[in-house]
N, C-alpha and C positions, 0 to 999 in steps of 0.2 A: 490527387490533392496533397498538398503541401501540410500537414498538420504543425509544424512548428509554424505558418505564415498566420494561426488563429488564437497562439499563445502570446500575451502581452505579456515585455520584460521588462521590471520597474526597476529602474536603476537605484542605489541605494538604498534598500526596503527591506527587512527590517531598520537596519544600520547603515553607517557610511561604509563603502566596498564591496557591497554586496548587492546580487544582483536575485532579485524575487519573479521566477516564473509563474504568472497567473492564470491559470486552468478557466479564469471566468470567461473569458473568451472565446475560449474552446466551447461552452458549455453554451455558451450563447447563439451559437453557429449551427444549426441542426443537423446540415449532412458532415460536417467536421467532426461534429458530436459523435453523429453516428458510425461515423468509420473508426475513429479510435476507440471503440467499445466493440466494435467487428474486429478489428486486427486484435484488440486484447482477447478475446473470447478463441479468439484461431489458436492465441499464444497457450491459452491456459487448457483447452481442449484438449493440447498434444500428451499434458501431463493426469489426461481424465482423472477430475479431483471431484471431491462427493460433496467437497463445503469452499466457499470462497469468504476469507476472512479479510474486511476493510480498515485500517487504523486512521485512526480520529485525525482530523473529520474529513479530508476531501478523499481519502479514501475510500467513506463511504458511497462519497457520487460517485464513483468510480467502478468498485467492488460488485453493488447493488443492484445497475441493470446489464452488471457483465451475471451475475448470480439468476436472474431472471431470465433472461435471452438462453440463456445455457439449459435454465430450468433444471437447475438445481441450489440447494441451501445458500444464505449468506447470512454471516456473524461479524460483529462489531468487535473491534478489539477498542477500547474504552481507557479515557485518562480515568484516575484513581476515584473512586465517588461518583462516579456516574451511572454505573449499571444498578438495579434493584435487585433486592435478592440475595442471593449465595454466590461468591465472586470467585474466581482463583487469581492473585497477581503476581506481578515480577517487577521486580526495581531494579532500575538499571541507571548507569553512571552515564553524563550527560559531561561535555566540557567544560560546564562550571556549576558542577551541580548534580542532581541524580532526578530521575523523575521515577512515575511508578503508572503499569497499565493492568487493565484487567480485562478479563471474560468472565462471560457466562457458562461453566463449564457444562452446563445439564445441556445445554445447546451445542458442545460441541463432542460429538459420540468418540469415545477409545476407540483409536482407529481407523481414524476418517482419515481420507488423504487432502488435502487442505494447500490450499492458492491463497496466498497473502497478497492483497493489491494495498497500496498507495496510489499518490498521483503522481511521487517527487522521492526518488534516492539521492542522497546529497553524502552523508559522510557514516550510512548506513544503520546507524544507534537505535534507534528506533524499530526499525525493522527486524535486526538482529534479535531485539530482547521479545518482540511480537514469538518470530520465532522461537525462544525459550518458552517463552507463555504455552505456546502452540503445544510443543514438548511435554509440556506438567499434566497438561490434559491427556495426554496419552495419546492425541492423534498424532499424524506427522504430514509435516512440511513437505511437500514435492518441488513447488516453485513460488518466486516472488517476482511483484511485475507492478512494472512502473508506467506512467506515458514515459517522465521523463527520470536521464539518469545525469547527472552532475559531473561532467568530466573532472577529472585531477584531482576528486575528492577519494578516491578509491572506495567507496563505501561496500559494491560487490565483494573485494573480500572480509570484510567481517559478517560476511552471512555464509551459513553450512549445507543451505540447497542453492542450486539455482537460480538466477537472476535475469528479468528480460526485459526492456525499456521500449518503448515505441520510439523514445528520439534519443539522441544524446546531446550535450547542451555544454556548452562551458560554467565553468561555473562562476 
């Protein structure tokens, strides 16, 4: 099965020249569904991780029953104000602008070896600063993993582990 044949491209979306891949699709599709959460799980096995961390928000869908099926832990990596509690965060520069994410740090142990999933690497900013987040807690990053990865964005290298896509996609 073809997984790019279940991912809808909407052309101009957010803005004009840009081209928005939609996971809802995919999600929609149940044995699509389930194969790209089988091929991620193969992916992320290789790097046997103790915690699988999702960033906001389709990486939740994503993260969550790759963290279940594996049977073991998953964590949120969260925009600013969102988690309860005692936070640890990281601000990071954005191309017009800076944003800012957090964890729950009592959730994730010093030490753990830790799987950052998304759904979507495009020009890496996000992912990279999850990783630093990831960092302050003390645990460490093994690998990060996408379905899909953004060709001619180069985002893989502004990350310090690892990177694995199910598809790769123009961008």
């Amino acid at each position: 099965m073809n997984l790019q044949d279940h991912i809808r491209i909407v052309p101009n979306f957010p803005k004009e020249g840009i081209n928005f891949y939609d996971i809802s699709t995919l999600l929609k599709h149940p044995a699509a569904w389930r194969l790209a959460v089988s091929r991620l799980c193969t992916m992320a096995e290789a790097y046997q991780p103790d915690l699988i961390m999702g960033i906001e928000s389709r990486g939740f869908l994503v993260a969550a029953p790759m963290a279940h099926e594996m049977g073991i832990g998953f964590g949120m990596i969260r925009k600013k104000g969102k988690l309860p509690g005692a936070t640890l965060s990281h601000k990071y520069s954005l191309e017009y602008g800076e944003d800012e994410i957090e964890i729950q740090p009592d959730l994730v142990p010093a030490g753990a070896r830790v799987v950052i999933v998304d759904d979507l690497l495009a020009t890496g900013g996000t992912m990279h600063a999850s990783e630093e987040l990831i960092h302050k807690s003390g645990a460490k990053v093994i690998a990060n993993l996408a379905i899909i990865e953004l060709e001619g964005l180069d985002g893989r290298a502004k990350l310090n582990s690892s990177f694995e896509a199910l598809l790769n996609c123009p961008a």
